[in-house]
C-alpha positions as CSV (number, residue, x, y, z in Angstrom):
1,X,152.8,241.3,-17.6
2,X,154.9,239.7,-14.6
3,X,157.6,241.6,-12.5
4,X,160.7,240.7,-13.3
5,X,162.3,239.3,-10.3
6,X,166.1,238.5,-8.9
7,X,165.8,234.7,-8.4
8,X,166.4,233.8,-5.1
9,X,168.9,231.4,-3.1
10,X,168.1,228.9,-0.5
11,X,166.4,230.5,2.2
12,X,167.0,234.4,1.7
13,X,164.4,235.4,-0.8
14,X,164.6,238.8,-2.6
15,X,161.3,239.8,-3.1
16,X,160.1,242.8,-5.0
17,X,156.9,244.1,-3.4
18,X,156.7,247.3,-5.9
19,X,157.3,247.9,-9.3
20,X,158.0,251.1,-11.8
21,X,156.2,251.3,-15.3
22,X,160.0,249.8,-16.6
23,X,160.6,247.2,-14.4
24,X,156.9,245.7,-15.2
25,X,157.8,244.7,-18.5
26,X,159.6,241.1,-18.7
27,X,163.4,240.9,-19.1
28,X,163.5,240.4,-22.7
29,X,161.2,243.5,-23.4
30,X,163.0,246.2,-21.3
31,X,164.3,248.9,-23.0
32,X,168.4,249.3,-23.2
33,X,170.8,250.6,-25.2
34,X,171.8,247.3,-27.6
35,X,175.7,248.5,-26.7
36,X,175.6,248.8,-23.3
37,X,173.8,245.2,-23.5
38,X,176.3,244.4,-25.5
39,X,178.9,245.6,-22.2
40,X,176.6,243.7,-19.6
41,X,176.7,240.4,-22.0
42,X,180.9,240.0,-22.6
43,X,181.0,240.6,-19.3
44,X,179.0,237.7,-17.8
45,X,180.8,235.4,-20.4
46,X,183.6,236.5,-19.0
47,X,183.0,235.7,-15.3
48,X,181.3,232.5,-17.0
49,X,184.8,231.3,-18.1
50,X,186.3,232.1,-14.7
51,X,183.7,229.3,-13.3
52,X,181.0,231.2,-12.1
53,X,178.0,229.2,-11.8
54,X,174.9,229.4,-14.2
55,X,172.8,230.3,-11.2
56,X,174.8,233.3,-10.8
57,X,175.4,234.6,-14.0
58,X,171.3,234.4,-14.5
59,X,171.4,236.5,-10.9
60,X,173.8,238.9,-11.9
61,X,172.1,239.5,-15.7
62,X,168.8,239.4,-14.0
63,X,169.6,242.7,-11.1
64,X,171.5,244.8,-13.9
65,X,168.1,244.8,-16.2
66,X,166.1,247.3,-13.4
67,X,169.8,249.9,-14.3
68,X,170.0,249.5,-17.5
69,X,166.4,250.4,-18.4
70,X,166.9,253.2,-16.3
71,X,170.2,254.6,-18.4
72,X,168.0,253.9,-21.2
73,X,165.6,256.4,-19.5
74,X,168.2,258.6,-19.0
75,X,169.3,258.4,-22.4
76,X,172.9,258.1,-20.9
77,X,175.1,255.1,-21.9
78,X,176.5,252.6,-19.3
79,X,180.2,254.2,-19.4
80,X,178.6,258.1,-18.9
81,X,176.7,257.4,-16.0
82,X,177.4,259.5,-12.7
83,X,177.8,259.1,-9.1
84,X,173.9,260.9,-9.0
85,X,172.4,259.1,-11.1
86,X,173.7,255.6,-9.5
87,X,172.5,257.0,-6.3
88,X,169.3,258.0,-7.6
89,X,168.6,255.1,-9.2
90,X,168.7,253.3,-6.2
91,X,166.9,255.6,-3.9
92,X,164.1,255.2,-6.7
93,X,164.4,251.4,-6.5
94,X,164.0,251.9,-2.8
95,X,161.2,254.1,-2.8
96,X,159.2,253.8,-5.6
97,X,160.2,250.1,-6.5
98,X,159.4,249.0,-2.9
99,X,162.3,246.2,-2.8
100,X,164.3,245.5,0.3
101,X,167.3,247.0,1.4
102,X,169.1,243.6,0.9
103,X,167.9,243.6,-2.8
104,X,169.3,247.1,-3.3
105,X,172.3,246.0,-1.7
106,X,173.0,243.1,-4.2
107,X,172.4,245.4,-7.0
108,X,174.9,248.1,-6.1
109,X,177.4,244.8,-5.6
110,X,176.3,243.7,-9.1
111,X,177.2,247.4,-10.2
112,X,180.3,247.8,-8.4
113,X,181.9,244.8,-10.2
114,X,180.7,245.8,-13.2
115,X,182.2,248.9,-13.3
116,X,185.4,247.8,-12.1
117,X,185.4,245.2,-15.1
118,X,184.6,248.5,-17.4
119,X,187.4,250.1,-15.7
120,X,190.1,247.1,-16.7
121,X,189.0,247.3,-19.8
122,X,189.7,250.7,-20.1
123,X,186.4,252.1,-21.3
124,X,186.4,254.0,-18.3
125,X,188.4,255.9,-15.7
126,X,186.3,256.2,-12.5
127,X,184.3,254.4,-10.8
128,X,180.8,256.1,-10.0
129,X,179.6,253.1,-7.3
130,X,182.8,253.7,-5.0
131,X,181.5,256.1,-2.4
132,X,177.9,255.1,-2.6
133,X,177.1,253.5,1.0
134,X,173.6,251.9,1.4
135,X,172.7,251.2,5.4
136,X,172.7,247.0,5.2
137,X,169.4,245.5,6.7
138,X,170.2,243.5,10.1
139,X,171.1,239.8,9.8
140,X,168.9,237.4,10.9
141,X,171.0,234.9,12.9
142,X,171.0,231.5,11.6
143,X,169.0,228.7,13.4
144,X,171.5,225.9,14.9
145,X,170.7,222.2,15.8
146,X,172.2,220.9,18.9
147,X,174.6,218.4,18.9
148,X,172.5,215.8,20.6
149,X,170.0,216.4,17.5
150,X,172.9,215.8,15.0
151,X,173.8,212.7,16.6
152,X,170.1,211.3,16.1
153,X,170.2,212.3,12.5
154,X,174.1,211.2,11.3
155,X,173.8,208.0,13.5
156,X,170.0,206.5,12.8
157,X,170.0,203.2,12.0
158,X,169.7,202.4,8.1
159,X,166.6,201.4,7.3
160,X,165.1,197.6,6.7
161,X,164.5,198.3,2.7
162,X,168.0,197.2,1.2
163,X,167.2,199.6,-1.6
164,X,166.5,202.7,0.7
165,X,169.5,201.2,2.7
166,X,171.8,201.6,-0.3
167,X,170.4,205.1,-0.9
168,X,171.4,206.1,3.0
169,X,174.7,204.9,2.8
170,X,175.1,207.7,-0.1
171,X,173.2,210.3,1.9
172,X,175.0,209.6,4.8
173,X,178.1,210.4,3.4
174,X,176.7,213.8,2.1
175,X,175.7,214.6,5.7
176,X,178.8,213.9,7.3
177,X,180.7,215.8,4.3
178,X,177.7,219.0,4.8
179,X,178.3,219.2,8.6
180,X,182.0,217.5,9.1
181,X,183.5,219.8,6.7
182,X,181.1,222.7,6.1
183,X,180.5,222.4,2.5
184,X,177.9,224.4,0.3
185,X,175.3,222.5,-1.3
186,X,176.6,223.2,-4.6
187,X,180.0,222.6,-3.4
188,X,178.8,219.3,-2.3
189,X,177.2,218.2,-5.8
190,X,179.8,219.8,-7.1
191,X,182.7,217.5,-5.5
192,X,184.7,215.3,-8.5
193,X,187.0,211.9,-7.2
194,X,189.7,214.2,-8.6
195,X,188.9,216.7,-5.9
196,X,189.8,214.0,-3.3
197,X,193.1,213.4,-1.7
198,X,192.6,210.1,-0.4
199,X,196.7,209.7,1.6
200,X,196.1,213.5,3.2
201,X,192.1,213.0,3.9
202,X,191.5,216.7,2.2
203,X,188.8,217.7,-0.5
204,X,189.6,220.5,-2.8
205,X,186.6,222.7,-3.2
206,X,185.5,225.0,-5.8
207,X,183.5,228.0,-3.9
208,X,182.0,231.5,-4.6
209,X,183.9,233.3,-7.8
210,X,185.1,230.1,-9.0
211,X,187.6,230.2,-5.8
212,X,189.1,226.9,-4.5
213,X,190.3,225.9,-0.7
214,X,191.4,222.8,0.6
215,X,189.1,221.4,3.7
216,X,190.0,218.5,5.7
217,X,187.3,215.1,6.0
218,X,187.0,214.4,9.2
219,X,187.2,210.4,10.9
220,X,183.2,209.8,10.4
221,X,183.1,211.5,7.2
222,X,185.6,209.9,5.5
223,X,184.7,206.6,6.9
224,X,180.9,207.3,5.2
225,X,182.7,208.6,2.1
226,X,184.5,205.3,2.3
227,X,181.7,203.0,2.9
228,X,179.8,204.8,-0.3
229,X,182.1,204.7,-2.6
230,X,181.7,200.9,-3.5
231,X,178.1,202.3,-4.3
232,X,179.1,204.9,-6.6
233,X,181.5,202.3,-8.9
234,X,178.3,200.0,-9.3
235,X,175.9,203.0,-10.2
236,X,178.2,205.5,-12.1
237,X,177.8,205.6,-16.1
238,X,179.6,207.3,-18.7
239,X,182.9,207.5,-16.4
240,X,181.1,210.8,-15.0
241,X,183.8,212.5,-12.2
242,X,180.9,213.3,-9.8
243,X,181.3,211.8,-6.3
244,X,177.8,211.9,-5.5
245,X,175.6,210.5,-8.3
246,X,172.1,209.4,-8.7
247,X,171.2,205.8,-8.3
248,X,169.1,205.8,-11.0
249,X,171.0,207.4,-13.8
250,X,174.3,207.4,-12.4
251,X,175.1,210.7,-13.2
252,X,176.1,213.6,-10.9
253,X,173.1,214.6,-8.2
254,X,171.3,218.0,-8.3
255,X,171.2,220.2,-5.7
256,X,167.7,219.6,-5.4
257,X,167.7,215.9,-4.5
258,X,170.0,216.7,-2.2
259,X,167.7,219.2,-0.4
260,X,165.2,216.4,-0.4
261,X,166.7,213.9,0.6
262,X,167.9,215.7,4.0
263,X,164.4,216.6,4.4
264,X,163.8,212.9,4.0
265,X,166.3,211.2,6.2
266,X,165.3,214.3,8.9
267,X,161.8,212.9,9.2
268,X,162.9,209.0,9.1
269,X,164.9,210.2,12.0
270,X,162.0,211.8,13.8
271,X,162.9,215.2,13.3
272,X,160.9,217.6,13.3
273,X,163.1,220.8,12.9
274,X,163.2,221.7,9.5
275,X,165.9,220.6,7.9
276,X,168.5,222.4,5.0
277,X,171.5,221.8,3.8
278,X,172.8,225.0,4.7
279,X,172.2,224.5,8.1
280,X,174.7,221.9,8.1
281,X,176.9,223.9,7.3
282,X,176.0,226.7,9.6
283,X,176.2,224.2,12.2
284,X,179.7,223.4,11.8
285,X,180.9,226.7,11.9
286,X,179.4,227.7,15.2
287,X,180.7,224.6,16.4
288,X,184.1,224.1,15.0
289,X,184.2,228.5,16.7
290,X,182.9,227.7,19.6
291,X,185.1,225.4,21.1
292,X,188.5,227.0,19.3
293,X,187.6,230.4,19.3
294,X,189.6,230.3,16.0
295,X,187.9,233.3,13.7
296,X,190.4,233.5,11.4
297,X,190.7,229.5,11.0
298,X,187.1,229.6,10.3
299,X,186.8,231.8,7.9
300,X,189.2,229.5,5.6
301,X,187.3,226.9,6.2
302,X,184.0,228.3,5.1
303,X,185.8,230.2,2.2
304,X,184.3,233.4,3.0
305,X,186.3,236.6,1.2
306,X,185.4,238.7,4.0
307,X,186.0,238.4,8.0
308,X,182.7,240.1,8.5
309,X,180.4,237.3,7.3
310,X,182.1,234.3,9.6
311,X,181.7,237.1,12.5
312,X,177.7,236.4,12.8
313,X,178.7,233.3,14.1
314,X,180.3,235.1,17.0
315,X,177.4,235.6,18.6
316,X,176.1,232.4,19.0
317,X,177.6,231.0,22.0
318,X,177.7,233.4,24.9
319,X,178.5,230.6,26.7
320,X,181.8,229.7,25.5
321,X,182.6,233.6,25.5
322,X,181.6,233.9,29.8
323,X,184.0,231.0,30.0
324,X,186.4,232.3,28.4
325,X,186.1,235.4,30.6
326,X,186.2,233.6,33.8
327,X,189.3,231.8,33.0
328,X,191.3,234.5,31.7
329,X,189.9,238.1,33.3
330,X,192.0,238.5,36.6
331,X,188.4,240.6,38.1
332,X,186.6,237.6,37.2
333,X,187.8,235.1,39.7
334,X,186.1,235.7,43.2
């Protein structure tokens, strides 16, 4: 039978290179107590009502299967596990499962927030993931495009075809909105005409956790949101809110055309860096920090709950950082 996997996002796969003699069997087999299912289930509906995507509830249901086969095993309900067990369970998952440390990390997240939901609704009284620290894997540093490269794939010429020309006015305007103001893919396809305030130039974004931050457009990206727009009106149907629609059936885009169709407009620019939509975005950061030097500013704009996520982006440009130095160290002037 396969091995039941965590599904994986963009780039970051979490692979499972070992299985246990529980984990083999498929998600719908594994054995669980039908009550603490029950537990697992109103939760996910109820982060489903706060706007959690579909991608991430199937994530979160998907890394809690591996723990609640094992309380099955234990024959110990959901709300009567202990501190041990949680911690054995994961040193098992470590060492006899064979997954990564970042997959183990993700389930203990998964965990933690579903035992602080347990605890709110008052089926509980302590929390037995609170003191349980697992050594993080190293982050890999993001790949960056120089600016010169982002110039030669935001301003290419749009091509002879007037249909493919149509098309690049549209994905134009979804680069400049990926790199000019940082966006998530599924931020981006998820972007409604409500969410634009056209007087102030802002976008309202719904992030992570069903949270929402306001992000500025910048001059050429509201310019290419401008010259689109036009576009959208003659190919929309059904008065569907989606900014970014297909051409062909004028509803709202899928993440996965978009993906494509970067890939696409990379190689019509002679590209041959593989390009992401995440990368966009991971461009903008780095350079929207290194020349303000603005941590804190960042970290709004990319939406990130904690500090410690936008700080990878610190090291990218020692550059900026030795002239910083020079200018404002008094033992570095000669």
């Amino acid at each position: 039978m396969p091995t039941s996997r965590i599904p994986s996002e963009g780039k970051n796969q979490r692979n499972r290179v070992g299985k246990s003699a529980i984990d083999d069997l498929p998600t719908h087999l594994t054995p669980h107590n039908t009550d603490d299912q029950t537990l697992v289930d109103r939760w996910l509906a109820e982060l489903s009502s706060k706007r959690y995507s579909a991608a991430t509830i199937k994530s979160y249901r998907q890394a809690l299967q591996p723990f609640l086969a094992y309380c099955y095993e234990q024959h110990t309900e959901l709300c009567h596990i202990t501190r041990q067990q949680v911690s054995d369970f994961l040193i098992r998952r470590l060492d006899v499962d064979k997954i990564s440390k970042s997959s183990s990390q993700y389930e203990l997240t998964v965990l933690r927030q579903l035992y602080k939901w347990l605890i709110a609704q008052q089926l509980m009284t302590l929390n037995p993931t609170t003191t349980i620290r697992l050594k993080r894997a190293p982050r890999p540093l993001p790949t960056l495009l120089d600016i010169d490269v982002l110039s030669q794939l935001l301003d290419q010429a749009a091509p002879e075809d007037s249909h493919e020309a149509r098309l690049w006015i549209r994905d134009k305007a979804m680069l400049e909105l990926l790199y000019g103001s940082g966006l998530r893919v599924g931020e981006l396809v998820g972007l409604n005409m409500s969410d634009i305030d056209k007087s102030q130039r802002l976008l309202r974004v719904l992030g992570k956790g069903g949270k929402t931050r306001i992000v500025p457009i910048g001059e050429k990206a509201w310019q290419a949101l401008i010259n689109y727009l036009p576009h959208r009106s003659l190919w929309v149907e059904e008065q569907d809110p989606a900014v970014f629609v297909s051409e062909r059936y004028g509803t709202r885009i899928s993440t996965r055309t978009v993906q494509l169709r970067i890939k696409l407009q990379a190689k019509r620019a002679g590209i041959a860096q593989d390009l992401y939509p995440h990368l966009l975005r991971h461009c903008f950061a780095s350079h929207i920090l290194s020349d303000s030097g603005d941590l804190r500013g960042v970290q709004e704009l990319l939406g990130h709950s904690d500090i410690s996520t936008t700080q990878i982006y610190t090291h990218l440009d020692f550059g900026h950082l030795s002239q910083v130095y020079d200018k404002a160290h008094p033992r570095s002037r000669r």
